[in-house]
C-alpha positions in Angstrom: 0.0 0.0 0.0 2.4 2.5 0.5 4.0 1.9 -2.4 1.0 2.6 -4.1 0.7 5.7 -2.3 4.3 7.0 -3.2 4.1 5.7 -6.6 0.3 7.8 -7.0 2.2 10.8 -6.3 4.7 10.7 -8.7 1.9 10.0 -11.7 -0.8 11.8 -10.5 -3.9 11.3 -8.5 -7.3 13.4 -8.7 -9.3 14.4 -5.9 -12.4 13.7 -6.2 -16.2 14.1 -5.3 -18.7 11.3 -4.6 -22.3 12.8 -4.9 -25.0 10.1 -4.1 -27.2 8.1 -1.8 -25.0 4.5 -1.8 -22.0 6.2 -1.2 -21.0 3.6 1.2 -21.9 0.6 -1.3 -19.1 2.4 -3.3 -16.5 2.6 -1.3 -16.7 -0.9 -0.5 -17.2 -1.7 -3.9 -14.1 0.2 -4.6 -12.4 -2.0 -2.0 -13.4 -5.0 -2.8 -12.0 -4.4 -6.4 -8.5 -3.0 -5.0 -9.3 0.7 -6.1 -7.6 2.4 -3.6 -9.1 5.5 -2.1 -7.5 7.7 0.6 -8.2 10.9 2.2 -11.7 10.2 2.6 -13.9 13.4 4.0 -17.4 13.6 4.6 -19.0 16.6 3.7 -22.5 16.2 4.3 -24.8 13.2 4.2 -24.6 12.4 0.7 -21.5 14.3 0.1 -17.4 13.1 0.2 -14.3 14.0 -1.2 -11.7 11.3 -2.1 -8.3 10.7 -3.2 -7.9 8.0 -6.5 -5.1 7.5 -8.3 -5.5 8.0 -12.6 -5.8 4.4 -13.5 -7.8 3.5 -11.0 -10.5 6.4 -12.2 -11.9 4.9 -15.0 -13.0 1.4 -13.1 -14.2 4.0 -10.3 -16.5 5.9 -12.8 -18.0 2.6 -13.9 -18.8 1.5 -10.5 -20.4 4.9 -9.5 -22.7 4.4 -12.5 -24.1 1.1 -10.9 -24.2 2.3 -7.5 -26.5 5.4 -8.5 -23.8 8.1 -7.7 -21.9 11.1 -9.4 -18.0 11.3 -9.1 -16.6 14.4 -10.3 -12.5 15.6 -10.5 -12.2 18.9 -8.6 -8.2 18.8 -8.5 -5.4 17.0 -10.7 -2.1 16.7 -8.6 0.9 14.8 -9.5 3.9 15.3 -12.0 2.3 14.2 -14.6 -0.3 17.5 -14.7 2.8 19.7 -13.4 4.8 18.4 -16.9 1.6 18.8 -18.6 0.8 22.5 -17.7 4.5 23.8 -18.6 
């Protein structure tokens, strides 16, 4: 795991936001399918904000669908967006 989380920083990782009513179905969805997610912040009831790293986005997106909830990116960080923007 903390390998993961070293190696997320160097690529990238979004911050996210989880919008929905099963947002606990999704997180342990996104568990159970080795998406790691760290940093996790409720905001309000139905509200979080997240940490994912870039692969594991696109399997994260899919699984929101089914669970009946919205993930948005609010903020790219990494290297990889740093080498992007210069």
């Amino acid at each position: 795991m903390l390998f993961k989380f070293i190696l997320n920083y160097i690529i990238g990782f979004y911050n996210i936001q989880v919008d929905g009513f099963y947002i606990e179905r999704f997180i342990n969805i996104c568990l159970k399918e080795n998406i790691y997610l760290w940093g996790i912040v409720r905001k309000k009831s139905s509200l979080i904000t997240a940490k994912i790293g870039i692969d594991d986005y696109k399997r994260a997106k899919e699984i929101a669908r089914n669970c009946q909830t919205i993930v948005e990116v609010k903020r790219k960080t990494g290297l990889r967006f740093i080498i992007e923007k210069y």
